[in-house]
C-alpha positions as CSV (number, residue, x, y, z in Angstrom):
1,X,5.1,-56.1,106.4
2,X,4.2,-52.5,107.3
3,X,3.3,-51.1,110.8
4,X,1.3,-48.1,111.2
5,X,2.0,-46.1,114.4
6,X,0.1,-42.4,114.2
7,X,0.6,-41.2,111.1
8,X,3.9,-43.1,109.8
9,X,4.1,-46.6,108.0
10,X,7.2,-48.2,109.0
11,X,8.0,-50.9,106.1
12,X,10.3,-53.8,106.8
13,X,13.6,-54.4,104.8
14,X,13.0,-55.3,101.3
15,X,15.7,-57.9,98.9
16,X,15.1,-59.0,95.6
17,X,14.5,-62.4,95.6
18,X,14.7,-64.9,92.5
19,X,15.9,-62.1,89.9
20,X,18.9,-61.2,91.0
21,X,20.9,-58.4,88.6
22,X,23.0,-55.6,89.1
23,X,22.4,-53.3,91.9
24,X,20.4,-50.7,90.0
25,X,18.1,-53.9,88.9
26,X,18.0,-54.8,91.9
27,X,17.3,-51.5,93.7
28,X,14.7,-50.2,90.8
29,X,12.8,-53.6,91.2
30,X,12.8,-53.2,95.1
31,X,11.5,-49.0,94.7
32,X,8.6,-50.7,92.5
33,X,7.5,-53.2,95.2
34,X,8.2,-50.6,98.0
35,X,5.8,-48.5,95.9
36,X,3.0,-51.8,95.1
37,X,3.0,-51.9,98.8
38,X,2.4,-48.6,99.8
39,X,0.2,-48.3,97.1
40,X,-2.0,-51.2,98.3
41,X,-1.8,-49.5,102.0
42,X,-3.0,-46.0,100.4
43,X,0.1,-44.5,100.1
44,X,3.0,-44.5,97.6
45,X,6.5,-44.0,97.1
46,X,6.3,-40.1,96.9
47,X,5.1,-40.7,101.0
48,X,8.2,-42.1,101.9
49,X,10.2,-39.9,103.5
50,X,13.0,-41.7,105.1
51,X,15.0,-45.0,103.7
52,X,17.8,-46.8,105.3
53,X,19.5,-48.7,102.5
54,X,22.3,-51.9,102.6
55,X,24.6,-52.9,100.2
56,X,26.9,-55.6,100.4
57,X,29.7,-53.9,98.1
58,X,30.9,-49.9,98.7
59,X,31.9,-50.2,95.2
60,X,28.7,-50.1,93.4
61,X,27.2,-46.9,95.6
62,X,27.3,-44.8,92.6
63,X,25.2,-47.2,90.4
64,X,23.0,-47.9,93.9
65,X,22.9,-44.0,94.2
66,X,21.9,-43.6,90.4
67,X,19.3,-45.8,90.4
68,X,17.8,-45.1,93.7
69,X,17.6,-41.5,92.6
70,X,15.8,-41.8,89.3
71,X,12.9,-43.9,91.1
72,X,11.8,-40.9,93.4
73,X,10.0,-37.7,91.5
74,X,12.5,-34.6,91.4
75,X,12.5,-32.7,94.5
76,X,11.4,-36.1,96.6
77,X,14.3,-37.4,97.5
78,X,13.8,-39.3,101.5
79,X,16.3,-39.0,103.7
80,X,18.7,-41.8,103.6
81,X,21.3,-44.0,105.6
82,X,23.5,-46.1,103.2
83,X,25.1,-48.7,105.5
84,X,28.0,-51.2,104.2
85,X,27.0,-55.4,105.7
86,X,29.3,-58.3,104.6
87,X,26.1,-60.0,103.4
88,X,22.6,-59.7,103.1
89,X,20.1,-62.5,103.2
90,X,19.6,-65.0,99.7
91,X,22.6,-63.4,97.9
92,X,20.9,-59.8,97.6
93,X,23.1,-56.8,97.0
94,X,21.1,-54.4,98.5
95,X,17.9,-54.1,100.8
96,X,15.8,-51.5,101.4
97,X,13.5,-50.5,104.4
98,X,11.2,-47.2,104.4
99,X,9.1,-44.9,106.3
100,X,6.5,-43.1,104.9
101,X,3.3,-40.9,106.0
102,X,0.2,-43.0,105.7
103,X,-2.5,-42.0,102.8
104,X,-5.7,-40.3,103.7
């Protein structure tokens, strides 16, 4: 779901579900739905601007870290909180919520 208040989308906290993989699957597929939505509310990743990230393990933020990075364009990294859970809904390893400046 994503709320627009002035000029920012605020998009709710994205799993995986069904196609569950490593973390970097997981996190590349959740970047490309991030992006389908945004896309579809005239935005896009490269609008996103903040990210507050889970992951259920501390020992795969490198491979979260890798794979998060090579979905952004170079130079767009968001800002971004990386927060340790016990568990995350359906088995995920790692969720992903965004804010982003709406689209003209």
């Amino acid at each position: 779901m994503v709320h627009l208040f002035l000029s920012l989308k605020y998009l709710q906290g994205l799993i995986q579900v069904g196609q569950f993989g490593t973390v970097a699957e997981e996190t590349e597929r959740i970047l490309k739905n991030i992006d389908s939505i945004l896309k579809a509310e005239g935005s896009g990743l490269d609008s996103v601007f903040d990210a507050t990230c889970f992951l259920v393990s501390e020992e795969t933020y490198a491979e979260f870290n890798s794979a998060h990075t090579k979905c952004f364009s170079a130079g767009q990294l968001p800002t971004r909180t990386t927060i340790g859970v016990s568990w995350l809904p359906l088995g995920a390893k790692v969720e992903i919520k965004v804010l982003a400046v709406a689209g003209s």
